[in-house]
N, C-alpha and C positions, 0 to 999 in steps of 0.2 A: 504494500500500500504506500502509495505515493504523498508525501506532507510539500506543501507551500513553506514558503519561507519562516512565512508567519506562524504557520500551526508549527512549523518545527522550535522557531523560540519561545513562542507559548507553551509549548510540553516541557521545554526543558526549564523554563521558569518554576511553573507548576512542581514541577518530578523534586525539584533543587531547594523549593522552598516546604515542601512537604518533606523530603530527607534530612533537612538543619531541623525542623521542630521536631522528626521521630527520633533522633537521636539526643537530643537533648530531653527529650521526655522520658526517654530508655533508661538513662544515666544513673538514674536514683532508683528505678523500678527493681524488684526485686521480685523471684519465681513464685506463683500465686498454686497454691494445690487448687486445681478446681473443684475436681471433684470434693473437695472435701467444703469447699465455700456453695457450689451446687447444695451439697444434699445436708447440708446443716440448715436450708429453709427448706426441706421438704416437707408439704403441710398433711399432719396427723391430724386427723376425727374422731373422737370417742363417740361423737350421738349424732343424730340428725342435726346436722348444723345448717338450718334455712334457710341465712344467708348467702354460706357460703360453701356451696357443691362444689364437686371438682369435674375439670374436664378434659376429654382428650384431644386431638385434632391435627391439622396440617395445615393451616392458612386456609383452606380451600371445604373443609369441612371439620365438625366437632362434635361430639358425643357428651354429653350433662350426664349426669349420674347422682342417687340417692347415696345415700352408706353402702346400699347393698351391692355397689360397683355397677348396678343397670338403674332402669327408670322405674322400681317397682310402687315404688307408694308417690305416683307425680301429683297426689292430689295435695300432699299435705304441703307441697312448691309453690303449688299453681300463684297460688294470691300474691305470693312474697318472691321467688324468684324459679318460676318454670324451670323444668327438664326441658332441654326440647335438642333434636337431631335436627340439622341445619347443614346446608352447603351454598356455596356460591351458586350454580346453576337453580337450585330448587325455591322456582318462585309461583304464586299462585297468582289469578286471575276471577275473581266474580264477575260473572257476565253483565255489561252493562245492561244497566232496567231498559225492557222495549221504550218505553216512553222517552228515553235520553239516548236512543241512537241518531245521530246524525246532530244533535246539539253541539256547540262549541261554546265553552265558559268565554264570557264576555267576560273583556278587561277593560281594570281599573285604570282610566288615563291619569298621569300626571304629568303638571308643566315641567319642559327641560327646558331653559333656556329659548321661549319661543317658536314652540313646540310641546306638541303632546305624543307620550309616549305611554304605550299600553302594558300592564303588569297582572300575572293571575291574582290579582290578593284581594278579591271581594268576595262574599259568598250572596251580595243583594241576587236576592228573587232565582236563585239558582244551589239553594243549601245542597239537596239531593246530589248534583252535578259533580260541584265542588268539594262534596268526601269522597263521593267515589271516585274521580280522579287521584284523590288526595291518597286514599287508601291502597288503590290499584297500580301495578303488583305488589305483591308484599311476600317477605319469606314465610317459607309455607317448615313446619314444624313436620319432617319427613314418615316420623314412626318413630311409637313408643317398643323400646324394647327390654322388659322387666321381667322379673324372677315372679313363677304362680306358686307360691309356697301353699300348703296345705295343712291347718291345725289337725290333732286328732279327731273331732266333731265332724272332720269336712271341710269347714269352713276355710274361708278364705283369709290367711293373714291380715292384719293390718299391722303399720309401722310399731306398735307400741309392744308387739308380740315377738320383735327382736331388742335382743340382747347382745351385752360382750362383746359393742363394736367397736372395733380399732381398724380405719381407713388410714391408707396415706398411699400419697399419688411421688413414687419414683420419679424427681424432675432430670435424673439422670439419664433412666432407660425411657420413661414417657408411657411408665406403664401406674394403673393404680389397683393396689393388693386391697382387698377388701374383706376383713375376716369381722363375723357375727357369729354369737348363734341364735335356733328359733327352737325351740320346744326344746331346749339342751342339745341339743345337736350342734355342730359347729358347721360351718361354711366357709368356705374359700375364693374368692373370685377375685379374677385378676383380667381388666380391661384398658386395651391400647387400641389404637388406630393408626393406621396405615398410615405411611410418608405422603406415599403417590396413589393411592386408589381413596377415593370416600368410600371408606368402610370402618368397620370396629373386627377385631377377634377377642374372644371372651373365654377362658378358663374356668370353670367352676369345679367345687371339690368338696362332693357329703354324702354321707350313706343317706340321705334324703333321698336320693336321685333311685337310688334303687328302690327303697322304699315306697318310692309313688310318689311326696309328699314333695318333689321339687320341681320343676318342669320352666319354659322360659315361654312368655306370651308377646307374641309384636301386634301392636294394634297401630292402627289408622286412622286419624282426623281430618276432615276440612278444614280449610284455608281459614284463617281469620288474620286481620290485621293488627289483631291488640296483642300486649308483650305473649304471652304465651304462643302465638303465633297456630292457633289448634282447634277448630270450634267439633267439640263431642257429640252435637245435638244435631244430627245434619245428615245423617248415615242414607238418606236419600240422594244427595247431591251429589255423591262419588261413589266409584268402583274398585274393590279391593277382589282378584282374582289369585290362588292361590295354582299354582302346576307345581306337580312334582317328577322329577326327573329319573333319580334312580332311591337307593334305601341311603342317601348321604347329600345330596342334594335338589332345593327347590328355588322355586322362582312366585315374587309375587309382584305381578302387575298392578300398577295404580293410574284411578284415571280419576281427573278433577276438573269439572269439564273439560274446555280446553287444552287443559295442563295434564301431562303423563310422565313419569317414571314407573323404574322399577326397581325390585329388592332381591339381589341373588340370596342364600342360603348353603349353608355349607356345611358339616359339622361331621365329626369321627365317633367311631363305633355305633350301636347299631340305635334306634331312635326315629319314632313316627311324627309326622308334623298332620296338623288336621284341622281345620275351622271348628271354631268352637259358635260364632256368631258374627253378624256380617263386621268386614272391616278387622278382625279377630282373629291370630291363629296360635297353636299351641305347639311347643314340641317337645315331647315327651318322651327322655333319654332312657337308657337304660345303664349298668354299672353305679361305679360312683363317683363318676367323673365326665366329665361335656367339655367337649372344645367345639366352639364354633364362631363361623366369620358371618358377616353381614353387611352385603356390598350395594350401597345405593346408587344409583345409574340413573341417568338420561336415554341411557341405549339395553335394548336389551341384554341380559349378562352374558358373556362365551368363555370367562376368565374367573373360576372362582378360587382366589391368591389362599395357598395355604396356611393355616393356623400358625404351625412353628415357624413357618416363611416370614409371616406378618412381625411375629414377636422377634422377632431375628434381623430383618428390617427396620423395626422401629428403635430397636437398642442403636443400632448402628448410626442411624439416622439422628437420633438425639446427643448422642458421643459426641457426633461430630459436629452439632450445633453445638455445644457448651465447650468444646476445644479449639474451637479455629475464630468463634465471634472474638467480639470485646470482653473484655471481664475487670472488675472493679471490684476491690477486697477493700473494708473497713473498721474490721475487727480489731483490729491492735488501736483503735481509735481510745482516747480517753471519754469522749462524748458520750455520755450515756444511752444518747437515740443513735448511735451508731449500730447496732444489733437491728434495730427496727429498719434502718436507711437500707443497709446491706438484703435487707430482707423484700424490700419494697422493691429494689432493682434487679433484686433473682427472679422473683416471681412475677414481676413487669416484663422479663424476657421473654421468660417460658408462654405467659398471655395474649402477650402482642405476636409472637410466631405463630399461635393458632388460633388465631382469632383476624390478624389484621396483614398478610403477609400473601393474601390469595391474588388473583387475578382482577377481583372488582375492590375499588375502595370498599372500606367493610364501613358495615353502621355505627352507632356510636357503641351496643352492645355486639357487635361482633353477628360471631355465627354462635350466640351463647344463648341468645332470647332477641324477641323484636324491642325496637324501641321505635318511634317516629314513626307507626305505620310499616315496619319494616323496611325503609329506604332508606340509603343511605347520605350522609350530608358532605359536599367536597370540601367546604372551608373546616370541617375536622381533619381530614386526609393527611393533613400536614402532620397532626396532633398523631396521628396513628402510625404513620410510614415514614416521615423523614430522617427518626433519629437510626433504621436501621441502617444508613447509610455512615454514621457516626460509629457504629459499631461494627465494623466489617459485616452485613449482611448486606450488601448493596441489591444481590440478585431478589431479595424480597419487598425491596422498592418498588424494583424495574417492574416487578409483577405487573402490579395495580397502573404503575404511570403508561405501559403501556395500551391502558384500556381505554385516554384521553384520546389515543390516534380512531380509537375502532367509532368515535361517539362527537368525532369532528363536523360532519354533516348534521346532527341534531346541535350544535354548539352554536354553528354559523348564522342554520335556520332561525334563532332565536336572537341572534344580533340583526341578522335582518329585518326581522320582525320589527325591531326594535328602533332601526334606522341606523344602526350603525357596522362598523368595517369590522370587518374579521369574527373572530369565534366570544361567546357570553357562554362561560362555563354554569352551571348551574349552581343550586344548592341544595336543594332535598332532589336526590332523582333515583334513579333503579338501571339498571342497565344496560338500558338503549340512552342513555342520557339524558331522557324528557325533564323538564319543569313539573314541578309540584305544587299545587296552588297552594299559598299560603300567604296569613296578613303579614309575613316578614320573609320570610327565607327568596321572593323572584329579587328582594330590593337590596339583597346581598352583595356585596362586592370586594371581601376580600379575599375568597376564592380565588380570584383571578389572576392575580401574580402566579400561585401556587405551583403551575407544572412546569414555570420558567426557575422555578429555585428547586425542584426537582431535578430537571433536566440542568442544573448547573452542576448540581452533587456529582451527577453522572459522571458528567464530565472534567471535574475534578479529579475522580477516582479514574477515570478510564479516557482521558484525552486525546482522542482519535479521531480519524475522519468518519467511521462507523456510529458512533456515539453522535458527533452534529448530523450526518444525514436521517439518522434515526429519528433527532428529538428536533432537529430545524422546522418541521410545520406546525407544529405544535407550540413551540416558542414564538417564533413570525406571527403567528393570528392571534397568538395571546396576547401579544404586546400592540397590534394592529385595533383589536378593541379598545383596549388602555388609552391608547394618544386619542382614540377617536369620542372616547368616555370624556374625558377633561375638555372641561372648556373655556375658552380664554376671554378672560376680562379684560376688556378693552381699558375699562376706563383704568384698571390698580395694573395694568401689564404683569398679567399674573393669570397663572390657570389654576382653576378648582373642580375639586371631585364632588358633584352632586349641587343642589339637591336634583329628584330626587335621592338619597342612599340609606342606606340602612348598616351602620357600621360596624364592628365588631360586639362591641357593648350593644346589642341588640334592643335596647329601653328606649329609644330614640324614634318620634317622630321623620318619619323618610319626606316629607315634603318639607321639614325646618331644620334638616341639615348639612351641612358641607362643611367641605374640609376636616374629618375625623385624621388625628395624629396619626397612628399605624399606617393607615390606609395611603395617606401620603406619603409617610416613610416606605412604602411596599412598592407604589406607582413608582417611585426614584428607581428602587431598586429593580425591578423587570423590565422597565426601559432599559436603565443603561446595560443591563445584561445580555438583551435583549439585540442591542446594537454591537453588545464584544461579540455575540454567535455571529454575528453578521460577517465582522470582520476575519472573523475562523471561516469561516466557509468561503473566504474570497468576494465575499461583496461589499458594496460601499454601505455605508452607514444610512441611518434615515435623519436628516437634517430634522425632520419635524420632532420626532424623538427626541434628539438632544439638547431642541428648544424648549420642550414641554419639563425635561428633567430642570433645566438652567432656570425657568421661570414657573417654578411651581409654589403655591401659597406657601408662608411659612405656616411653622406647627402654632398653631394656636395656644394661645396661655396667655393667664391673667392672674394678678400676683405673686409672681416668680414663679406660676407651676402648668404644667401643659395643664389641658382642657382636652374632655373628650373628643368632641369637634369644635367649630368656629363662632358655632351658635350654642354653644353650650354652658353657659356662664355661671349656672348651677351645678357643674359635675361635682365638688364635691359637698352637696346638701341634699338636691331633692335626686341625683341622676347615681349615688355612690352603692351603686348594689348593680351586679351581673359585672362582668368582666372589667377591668383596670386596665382596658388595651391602650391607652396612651404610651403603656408602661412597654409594649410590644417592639414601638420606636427601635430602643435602644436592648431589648430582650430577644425577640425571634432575627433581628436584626441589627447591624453594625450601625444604624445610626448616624449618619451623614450630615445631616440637618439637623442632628440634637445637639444640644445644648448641655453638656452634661453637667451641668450645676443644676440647671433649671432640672433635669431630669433627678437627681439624688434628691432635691426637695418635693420633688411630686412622689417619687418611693416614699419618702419618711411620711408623707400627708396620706397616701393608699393606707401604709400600714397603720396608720395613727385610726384614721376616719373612715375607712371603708368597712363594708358592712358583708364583713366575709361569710358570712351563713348564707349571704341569700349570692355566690359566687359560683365557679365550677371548678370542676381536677382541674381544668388545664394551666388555672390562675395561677397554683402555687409555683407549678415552674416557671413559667412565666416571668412572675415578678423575682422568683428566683435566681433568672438569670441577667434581671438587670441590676439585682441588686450585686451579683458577682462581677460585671463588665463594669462597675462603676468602684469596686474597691470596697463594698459593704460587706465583708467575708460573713456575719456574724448574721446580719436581717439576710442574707440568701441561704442561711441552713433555714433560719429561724421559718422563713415563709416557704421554703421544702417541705418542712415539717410541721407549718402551722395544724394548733390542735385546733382544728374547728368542722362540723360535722360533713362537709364534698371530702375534706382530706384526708377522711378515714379508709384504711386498705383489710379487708378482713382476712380471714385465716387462708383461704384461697389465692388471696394479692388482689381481688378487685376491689377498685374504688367506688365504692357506695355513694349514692348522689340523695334518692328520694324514693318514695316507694313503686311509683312506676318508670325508674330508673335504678337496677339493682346494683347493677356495673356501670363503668365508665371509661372506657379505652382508652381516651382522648389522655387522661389522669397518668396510665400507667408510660402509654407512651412518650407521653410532656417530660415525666420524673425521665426516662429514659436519655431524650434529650440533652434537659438540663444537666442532671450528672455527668453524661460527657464534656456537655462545657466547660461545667466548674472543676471538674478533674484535667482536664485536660489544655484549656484557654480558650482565647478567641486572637481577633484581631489585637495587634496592640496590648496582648494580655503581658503582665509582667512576667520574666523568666524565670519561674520558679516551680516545683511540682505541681501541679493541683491549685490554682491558682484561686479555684473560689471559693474553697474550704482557708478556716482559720487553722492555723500553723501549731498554735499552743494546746489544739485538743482534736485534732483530726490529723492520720497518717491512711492517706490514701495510696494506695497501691494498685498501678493500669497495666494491663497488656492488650494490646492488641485495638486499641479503639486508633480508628479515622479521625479523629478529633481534629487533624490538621486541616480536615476542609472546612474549617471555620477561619481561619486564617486569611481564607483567597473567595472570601464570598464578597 
């Protein structure tokens, strides 16, 4: 492969200035056991712990589970935090109501600058229309698949009729050992899933099994859009068809109108499978022991992957995730929350790999439960996928970033719409990329940098001419909306962003404001980025571009301290609750245009006056990492680990938000992030280890993290 002049001293800049920071980071690092920093947060369960199930997965699909290592008691979840099987492909469709085919939701105009432009965020004289768009597709909760235990009566266990439970999920091997017992009996069960198939294989181990008194039941739900993602009530609206193929393998077809998969079946030594009732089936082993796989599909099954193969697969597969990523030891720390921090960032790995690591940006609960209707949101994307890039897992970026090429033609169609040039990334959408109606999310806009600071990761990491032709259309339109979005005031010679906008701190009026701080710190930065792809790829620069960066509003602020936006002169009275993104400026970003005095006094005024209960996960890195780029070593642990009820991580490592929000991605991935910066620096960061931990009660110890590409962003 052939370099220009330019891409050849641009790689060798990058390569040159990336090798001075890994060696000087090296210098002091010292050999980290993994395994032994791994499996000292491996999370143990004695009881039904409701909050926080454990789960299995691969990016691309995941497995919830009770104590009993399957889905057996989902009812006692359902309200607090659903079991549910989940994949990127398995999405459901409720047919629209005859009476609303051929309807189109009328949009909401508001003025741009002398002009009207139309946005879905009204539901006037169209409610009906406007949920069901809202709701349609949504992830569809695949199949339940749980233990049919049996009391001596007959009866049907319930959860309170096991005993003696000791769970814990190997974050080693990626497998979770599950021992109980029921009626004094013991029980064994051990459940993984597959690297590269959607599947689970399952272990179980009791003289139950012989006895009669064990057996496994997979059942089948309709589509619904609320977190459980499974509506029981409905066994008319779908088709669960059950073939068996020989005495060791079955297949069960699923049909939801529209929508169809299916479910291979596989399992060793000898054992009958049979309908028990529709939607319903049993299989009922023989010996005192069960092995069996269970492969969910979009295509019929021809491949059903062996048991020992699967677990044999999945050891290997996780080995080599926990030896080759990033890794950050805290233990020898004096800080007493150093045990908890170490804790948050093992199990913030292992979450974000099977959860946010797929092919489609994942929701803000993953593939663990619905949230939002099941769709997922792009301006979290950041929050979920960037820091794997920061941690040597770069290929589970590329995943998802690749999915912006497949969903360019629905991007454009919506800037069109709109009047303006190039591609309008969305913000609540599903997988063909469509708009979600809603009173906030079409007035979104800081999404829209998002796959230019992607596609820079990339290309930090991997500086080729393969890497710009890959992510060049995708940057080019991104940035081609951007200049066309701002618009220039004539009379202050100055371009501003909105109104209409809706800016990060989401509490905000869209027709009373412009100029939000981030947002403009974000427009600077995927312009000029924007225009270096340009010049890598051999073309000239766009003159309009680097007028729009030269003359863009300054950051707004009023007594020494930035302002939400420009119109916002109460941010911190009536506006200081949902996000502190001013603070983003100089946090998710280097900060060009900040002011960093002005910014340390608007940190101290967040921390002083904001109203962190009514906040999210993603706040506390956030403000974490400005407080570490600014020299606050002490307020960026402190608002890591503020104790306040978003920042709480349960036994599991998810962060708990609210009750129809159990988990929080956005949380584990942010902490992800941040730790790398402050272990490792930024721009300008002073030359020392771990630059954003304080010195006299924290010993941080790194291997292996990217952290240099924060240096060249």
């Amino acid at each position: 492969m052939k370099f220009t002049r330019r891409e050849f001293l641009g790689t060798l800049a990058i390569a040159g200035s990336l090798a001075k920071a890994d060696i000087f980071a090296q210098k002091e690092a010292k050999k980290i056991d993994r395994f032994a920093l791994v499996n000292r947060h491996n999370p143990v369960l004695n009881k039904f712990e409701i909050m926080s199930p454990l789960s299995v997965g691969n990016g691309e699909f995941a497995f919830t589970c009770d104590a009993t290592g399957l889905q057996t008691f989902p009812d006692e979840y359902r309200e607090k935090f659903p079991l549910c099987t989940m994949s990127n492909w398995g999405w459901h469709t409720i047919p629209r109501p005859a009476h609303l085919v051929g309807k189109e939701l009328k949009l909401n105009e508001y003025e741009t600058y002398g002009r009207k432009v139309g946005y879905m965020t009204s539901s006037t004289d169209q409610k009906e229309l406007f949920d069901w768009l809202r709701q349609n597709p949504h992830r569809l909760h695949l199949g339940q698949i749980g233990l049919r235990l049996l009391k001596s009566d007959g009866s049907e266990a319930k959860a309170s009729d096991i005993s003696e439970i000791n769970q814990k999920l190997d974050l080693w091997k990626g497998i979770i050992t599950s021992n109980f017992k029921f009626e004094g009996k013991p029980v064994t069960v051990k459940t993984t899933a597959h690297p590269s198939f959607d599947m689970i294989a399952v272990s179980i181990e009791s003289e139950l099994i012989s006895n009669g008194k064990l057996a496994v039941k997979f059942a089948f739900p309709y589509g619904s859009h609320e977190t459980h993602a499974s509506n029981w009530d409905a066994s008319e609206k779908h088709l669960s068809k059950l073939e068996t193929f020989d005495a060791n393998h079955a297949k069960i077809s699923r049909t939801l109108d529209k929508d169809n998969y299916f479910v291979g079946l596989s399992w060793t030594g000898k054992g009958k499978i049979g309908a028990e009732k529709d939607h319903e089936f049993v299989l009922e082993p023989t010996g005192n022991k069960l092995e069996f796989t269970a492969l969910f599909s979009q295509n019929q099954p021809s491949v059903f992957p062996n048991f020992a193969a699967t677990f044999y697969a999945t050891e290997k597969y996780w080995k080599n995730f926990w030896t080759t990523g990033g890794a950050v030891e805290l233990i020898e720390s004096k800080d007493s929350r150093a045990k908890e921090l170490e804790r948050r960032i093992v199990l913030s790995q292992y979450l974000t790999a099977i959860n946010c690591s797929g092919s489609l940006p994942p929701q803000e609960t993953g593939l663990t439960t619905n949230s939002w209707y099941g769709k997922f949101h792009l301006e979290m994307h950041w929050w979920h996928a960037a820091h794997f890039a920061l941690w040597n897992r770069l290929p589970m970026l590329e995943k998802s970033l690749n999915w912006y090429e497949k969903v360019l033609p629905s991007a454009r169609e919506r800037a069109i719409q709109q009047g303006y040039k190039g591609v309008r990334w969305a913000k609540m959408t599903d997988p063909e990329g469509r708009d979600s109606p809603s009173p906030i999310g079409p007035l979104l806009i800081w999404q829209q940098p998002h796959p230019i600071f992607y596609a820079e990761l990339v290309y930090l990491s991997k500086p080729n001419r393969e890497t710009l032709k890959k992510y060049q259309r995708i940057v080019e339109e991104t940035a081609a909306f951007m200049a066309d979005y701002a618009h220039f005031d004539e009379k202050n010679n100055r371009y501003v962003l909105g109104p209409p906008a809706i800016p990060a701190q989401e509490n905000h009026n869209a027709r009373e404001t412009w100029n939000p701080v981030y947002e403009l710190e974000y427009w600077r930065f995927g312009l000029k980025k924007a225009n270096e792809w340009r010049e890598r790829t051999g073309l000239k620069r766009e003159a309009k571009w680097d007028e729009i960066v030269g003359k863009l509003s300054k950051l707004p602020e009023k007594d020494g301290v930035y302002l939400a936006h420009e119109n916002a002169p109460d941010t911190f009275t009536a506006k200081n609750i949902d996000h502190p993104s001013m603070l983003a400026a100089y946090g998710i970003l280097n900060g060009e245009m900040v002011d960093k005095e002005t910014m340390r006094r608007t940190l101290k005024k967040v921390m002083k006056e904001w109203t962190w209960a009514d906040t999210w996960g993603w706040d506390y890195p956030m403000t974490a990492m400005t407080a570490a780029k600014l020299g606050e070593t002490g307020i960026a642990v402190d608002a890591l680990l503020l104790d306040t009820p978003k920042n709480g991580y349960v036994q599991s490592g998810h962060n708990y938000q609210r009750a129809n929000l159990p988990l929080y991605l956005p949380g584990n991935g942010g902490l992800l992030y941040a730790v790398a910066l402050m272990s490792g620096g930024w721009k300008d960061a002073p030359k020392t280890n771990a630059p954003g931990f304080s010195k006299d009660s924290w010993k941080v110890s790194v291997e292996n993290l990217n952290f240099d590409l924060l240096s060249n962003l």
